[in-house]
Structures are given as C-alpha cells and as structure tokens.
C-alpha positions, 0 to 999 in steps of 0.5 A: 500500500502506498505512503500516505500520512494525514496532517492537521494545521490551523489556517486558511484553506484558501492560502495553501498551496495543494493540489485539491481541496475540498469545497462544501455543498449541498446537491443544490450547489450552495455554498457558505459565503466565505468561500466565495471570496475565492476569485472566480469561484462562484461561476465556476460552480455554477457551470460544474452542475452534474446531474449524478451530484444534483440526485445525489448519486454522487458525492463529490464533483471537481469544479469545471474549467478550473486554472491548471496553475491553481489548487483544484476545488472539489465540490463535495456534498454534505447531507442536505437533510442532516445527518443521525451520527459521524459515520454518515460522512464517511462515504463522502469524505472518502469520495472526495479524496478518491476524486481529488486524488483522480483529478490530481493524478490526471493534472500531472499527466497534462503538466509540463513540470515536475510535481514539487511533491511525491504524493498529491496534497488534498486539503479539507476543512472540518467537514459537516461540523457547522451544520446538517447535525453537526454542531453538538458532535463536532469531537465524533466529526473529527475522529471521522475524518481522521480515519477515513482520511487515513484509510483512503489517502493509503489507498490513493498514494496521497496525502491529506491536510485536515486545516482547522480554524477552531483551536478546540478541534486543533487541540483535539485532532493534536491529542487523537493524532499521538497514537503511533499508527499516524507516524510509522513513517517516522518510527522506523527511524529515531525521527519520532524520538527526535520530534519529541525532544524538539517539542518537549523544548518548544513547551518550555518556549525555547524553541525558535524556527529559522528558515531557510529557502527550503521552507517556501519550495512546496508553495512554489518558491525557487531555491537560490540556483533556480532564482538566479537561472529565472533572473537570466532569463528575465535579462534574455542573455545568449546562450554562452552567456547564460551557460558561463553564468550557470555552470561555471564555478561563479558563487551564487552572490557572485551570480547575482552581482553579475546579473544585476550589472547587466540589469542596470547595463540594459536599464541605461540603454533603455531596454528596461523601464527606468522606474524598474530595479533589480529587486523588483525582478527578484521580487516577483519570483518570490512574492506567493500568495500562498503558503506550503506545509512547512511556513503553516507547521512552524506557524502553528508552534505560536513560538515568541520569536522566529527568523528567516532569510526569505524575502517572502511574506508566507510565514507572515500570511501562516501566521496571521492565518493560526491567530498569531500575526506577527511584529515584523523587524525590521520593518517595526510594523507591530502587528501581534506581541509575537516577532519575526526577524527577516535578515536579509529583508523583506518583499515589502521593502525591496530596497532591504533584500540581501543578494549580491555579494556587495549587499553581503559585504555591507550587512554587517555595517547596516545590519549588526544590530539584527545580527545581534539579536541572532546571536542573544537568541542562540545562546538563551534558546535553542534554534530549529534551523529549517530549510537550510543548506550549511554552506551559507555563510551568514549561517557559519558567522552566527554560529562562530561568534555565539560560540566565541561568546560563551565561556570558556570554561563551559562544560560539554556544552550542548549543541546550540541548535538543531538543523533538519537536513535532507541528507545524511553526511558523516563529514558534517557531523563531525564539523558540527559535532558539539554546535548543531545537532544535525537530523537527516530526513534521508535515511541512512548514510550512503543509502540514495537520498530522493531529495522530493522524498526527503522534503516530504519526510521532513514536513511530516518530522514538522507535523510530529514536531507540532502535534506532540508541541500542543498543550492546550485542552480547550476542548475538555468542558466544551459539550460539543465534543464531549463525544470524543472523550476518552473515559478517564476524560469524561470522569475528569470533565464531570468532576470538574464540572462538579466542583464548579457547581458546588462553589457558594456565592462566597468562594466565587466572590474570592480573589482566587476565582478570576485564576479559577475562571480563567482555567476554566475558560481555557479548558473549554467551559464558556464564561456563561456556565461559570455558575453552573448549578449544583445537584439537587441531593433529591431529584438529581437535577443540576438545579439549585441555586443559592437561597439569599437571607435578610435585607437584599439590595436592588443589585439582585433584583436581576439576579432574582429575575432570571431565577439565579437566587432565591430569598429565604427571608429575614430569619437567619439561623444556623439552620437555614438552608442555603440552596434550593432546588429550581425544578418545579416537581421538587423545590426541595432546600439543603444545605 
C-alpha cells in the first residue's frame, strides 16, 4: 500500500498551496459565503452542475474549467437533510479524496513540470461540523475524518491536510493524532524520538524556527540556483552567456552581482523601464500568495520569536492565518506581541533584500544590530534551523561568534541548535559535532537520498514536531465534543464540572476565582456556565441555586429575575438552608 500520512494545521484553506481541496455543498450547489471570496469561484460552480451530484448519486464533483496553475476545488456534498451520527460522512469524505486524488493524478499527466511533491496534497476543512447535525458532535466529526482520511489517502498514494480554524478541534485532532499508527513513517527511524525532544523544548518556549529557502519550495518558491537561472532569463542573455553564468564555478552572490550589472547595463540603454530595479525582478519570483506545509507547521508552534532569510511574506500570511500575526523587524510594523526577524529583508521593502555579494559585504555595517539579536537568541534558546543548506555563510558567522561568546570554561556544552537536513553526511557531523545537532530526513548514510522524498519526510518530522508541541485542552468542558472523550476524560470533565457547581456565592466572590475562571475558560467551559448549578441531593437535577437571607439590595433584583437566587427571608439561623432546588416537581432546600 502506498505512503500516505494525514496532517492537521490551523489556517486558511484558501492560502495553501495543494493540489485539491475540498469545497462544501449541498446537491443544490450552495455554498457558505466565505468561500466565495475565492476569485472566480462562484461561476465556476455554477457551470460544474452534474446531474449524478444534483440526485445525489454522487458525492463529490471537481469544479469545471478550473486554472491548471491553481489548487483544484472539489465540490463535495454534505447531507442536505442532516445527518443521525459521524459515520454518515464517511462515504463522502472518502469520495472526495478518491476524486481529488483522480483529478490530481490526471493534472500531472497534462503538466509540463515536475510535481514539487511525491504524493498529491488534498486539503479539507472540518467537514459537516457547522451544520446538517453537526454542531453538538463536532469531537465524533473529527475522529471521522481522521480515519477515513487515513484509510483512503493509503489507498490513493496521497496525502491529506485536515486545516482547522477552531483551536478546540486543533487541540483535539493534536491529542487523537499521538497514537503511533499516524507516524510509522517516522518510527522506523529515531525521527519520532527526535520530534519529541524538539517539542518537549518548544513547551518550555525555547524553541525558535529559522528558515531557510527550503521552507517556501512546496508553495512554489525557487531555491537560490533556480532564482538566479529565472533572473537570466528575465535579462534574455545568449546562450554562452547564460551557460558561463550557470555552470561555471561563479558563487551564487557572485551570480547575482553579475546579473544585476547587466540589469542596470540594459536599464541605461533603455531596454528596461527606468522606474524598474533589480529587486523588483527578484521580487516577483518570490512574492506567493500562498503558503506550503512547512511556513503553516512552524506557524502553528505560536513560538515568541522566529527568523528567516526569505524575502517572502508566507510565514507572515501562516501566521496571521493560526491567530498569531506577527511584529515584523525590521520593518517595526507591530502587528501581534509575537516577532519575526527577516535578515536579509523583506518583499515589502525591496530596497532591504540581501543578494549580491556587495549587499553581503555591507550587512554587517547596516545590519549588526539584527545580527545581534541572532546571536542573544542562540545562546538563551535553542534554534530549529529549517530549510537550510550549511554552506551559507551568514549561517557559519552566527554560529562562530555565539560560540566565541560563551565561556570558556563551559562544560560539554550542548549543541546550540538543531538543523533538519535532507541528507545524511558523516563529514558534517563531525564539523558540527558539539554546535548543531544535525537530523537527516534521508535515511541512512550512503543509502540514495530522493531529495522530493526527503522534503516530504521532513514536513511530516514538522507535523510530529507540532502535534506532540500542543498543550492546550480547550476542548475538555466544551459539550460539543464531549463525544470524543476518552473515559478517564469524561470522569475528569464531570468532576470538574462538579466542583464548579458546588462553589457558594462566597468562594466565587474570592480573589482566587478570576485564576479559577480563567482555567476554566481555557479548558473549554464558556464564561456563561461559570455558575453552573449544583445537584439537587433529591431529584438529581443540576438545579439549585443559592437561597439569599435578610435585607437584599436592588443589585439582585436581576439576579432574582432570571431565577439565579432565591430569598429565604429575614430569619437567619444556623439552620437555614442555603440552596434550593429550581425544578418545579421538587423545590426541595439543603444545605
């Protein structure tokens, strides 16, 4: 059976780069209004009507005459009368992975260029959850999804994204996803162990993603080689001149530094607009509209800081996308408490990028404060290098002058970072040994390395890396996904649900219960059920309220109407009853 694996990121679905994903409707073609957003959208479906998918004989129906360029929508009906349990929307989940996986396979036929990716991605959302029955069984919904996508993207050679919105189901997802039958692609190596340790580090806030070009490559980005072979191509250079350029031994910077020469050669002849710069090329190679796995991955960490070296703004668009919108620097645009640090600049300011060798020679006079802060970085936390090559040398900089910085007398430090590599080299274990930790997604030394196959494993090395990261239980009081509980649970919820209903007036009038709410809240319970009454000792009913004694004040009037309280009159003794049950067959009082 082929490799498939099922990941689960929060985001945008409409922002990621996939091959097809999953637009709900029902069999009259209705869509919910935020999916209309997609430009092009909405005339689409309406010239995709089938008349199989209008019955209701089929489930699933690839929009028509869609743009080859861009991630295949894939109609797929919910129940249009509802639905009695989770299992109901099997069939159709399972349809469309079976039409996305077809349409995919049929668009790699018709392509011109090589897939980025060994298995088709197919993208879905949380489906039949908002509605159709959905709402109050959104815990079984999931655990459905996750299975069936498992079982037919296996049966289909693809792979699946479950992309969430709701950090309740996330956390969910996060939890069910920890049994070792989702990552056997992981455990036959120590790459699980590994992304264990990295995320027990990320729970501490110690982990900090530095990106490199690699993490862009699956929306679409080129990596530095084919950034500089597309900028030749753009100067239109003959055929010698391009192949001095490209196969000769000139450094990439050197490359660049060329190519913006004969930029700014054809610009004063007038062969270029003189309103146009260089960087301007560079930026609409870079520039994406939407994001791969690897930005949304590292996204979903929430981690305090992060930096890259790409100029694009996909980890920006990921993050705004999972709730954590970044303060870019050094733009100082502040946008979230949460920072990115872009060392060689940005596409929002092209006069920032860092190309050619000149611009790397001048970094360290305009830029020694950012390098700076790289440096503070690495020596207080532990930096997860991604989509890096080793041999960049801003990279080997950092890393020299951190470790001349630390004392020297230190004990066996640990390595200061880890780099997720896409091959395996014994040499550059033993340079980096006591520096970097080194993690290959490769496979063995010696053995071949399928770099497409490498990028692959290292996505879902970063999958692991967050689900196991996830702390959050925000789904535990949450009723609409009290289906999905494991036994030890729900005895955890109900005893916690009633602690809750048992307070006095007193004690949630305490200093300590805002702490207490707060958790609460956190766990799942809206802020309205708080007050959750206590259990009548008669009738069993979580109906009692607190009986108020003597003079009351007009503050409770409200409290009294809407059967909050109760008045127990003027007469206090230490025998007087203190709550009374609010079902009208009991109204019985206790203690």
């Amino acid at each position: 059976m082929p490799q498939s694996h099922v990941y689960v990121i929060m985001g945008d679905i409409t922002h990621l780069q996939c091959d097809a994903w999953m637009l709900p409707s029902d069999s009259n073609y209705a869509v919910e209004p935020h999916w209309t957003g997609v430009v092009g959208l909405e005339a689409a479906v309406q010239r995709s009507h089938h008349d199989a998918y209008s019955k209701g004989h089929q489930f699933a129906l690839p929009v028509s005459a869609w743009n080859t360029a861009l991630p295949l929508p894939i109609l797929t009906a919910v129940p249009l009368t509802g639905f009695s349990t989770a299992a109901d929307l099997k069939p159709r989940i399972e349809a469309f992975i079976r039409a996305g996986a077809a349409a995919s396979r049929q668009r790699k036929a018709n392509a011109r260029t090589t897939p980025i990716r060994p298995n088709p991605l197919l993208a879905m959302p949380s489906f039949g959850s908002d509605g159709g029955g959905g709402r109050l069984r959104k815990g079984d919904i999931l655990s459905a999804i996750l299975e069936q996508a498992r079982i037919t993207g296996a049966e289909e050679g693809v792979d699946v994204v479950l992309v969430l919105k709701d950090q309740k189901s996330f956390a969910l997802a996060q939890v069910k996803r920890r049994s070792s039958e989702f990552w056997s692609e992981l455990s036959d190596r120590d790459l699980l162990d590994q992304a264990k340790d990295l995320a027990a580090i990320a729970k501490t806030g110690r982990l900090v993603p530095f990106m490199g070009a690699g993490t862009s490559v699956s929306a679409g980005a080129p990596s530095w080689k084919e950034l500089i072979a597309e900028l030749s191509w753009d100067l239109d250079l003959a055929k010698d001149e391009r192949a001095a350029l490209l196969d000769g031994d000139l450094d990439a910077r050197d490359q660049a530094a060329y190519l913006r020469a004969r930029f700014d050669s054809d610009k004063d002849n007038g062969e270029i607009p003189s309103e146009q710069t260089f960087n301007d090329s560079v930026i609409r190679h870079v520039d994406l509209p939407r994001y791969g796995l690897a930005p949304a991955l590292l996204a979903g960490l929430r981690t305090e800081q992060a930096i890259t070296l790409n100029y694009d703004t996909l980890f920006e668009l990921a993050s705004a996308d999972v709730g954590d919108p970044r303060t870019v620097i050094p733009d100082s645009r502040v946008n979230g408490d949460h920072w990115l640090l872009k060392l060689h600049g940005s596409v929002t300011n092209p006069d920032s990028i860092v190309l050619t060798r000149d611009d790397y020679l001048g970094y360290n006079a305009s830029r020694e404060a950012l390098s700076a802060v790289v440096k503070a970085t690495l020596i207080t936390h532990h930096l997860l290098f991604v989509g890096f090559g080793l041999r960049d040398d801003h990279f080997h900089e950092i890393i020299h002058d951190v470790r001349r910085a630390m004392p020297q007398n230190a004990d066996a430090p640990e390595p200061l970072a880890t780099a997720l590599t896409l091959k395996s080299s014994p040499l550059n274990d033993m340079l980096w040994q006591n520096k970097l930790n080194l993690v290959s997604m490769g496979g063995p030394v010696g053995a071949p390395v399928d770099i497409p196959t490498a990028a692959r494993t290292l996505e879902i090395f970063l999958d692991a890396l967050l689900a196991f990261s996830t702390d959050s239980h925000s789904y535990l009081l949450a009723d609409e996904y009290l289906d999905a509980l494991e036994p030890g649970e729900r005895s955890l919820r109900e005893a916690i649900l009633e602690f809750v209903g048992n307070r006095t007036v007193g004690e949630r009038s305490s200093a300590a219960w805002p702490g207490i709410a707060q958790t609460l809240t956190d766990l799942g319970l809206p802020g309205d059920q708080h007050e959750l009454r206590p259990r009548c000792p008669l009738c069993g009913e979580a109906s009692g309220v607190p009986i108020l004694y003597g003079m009351v004040g007009s503050d409770v009037q409200e409290d009294l109407a809407r059967g909050a309280v109760v008045l127990g009159g003027c007469i206090v003794s230490g025998a007087n009853p203190s709550w009374h049950c609010m079902n009208e067959s009991c109204q019985h009082e206790w203690a």
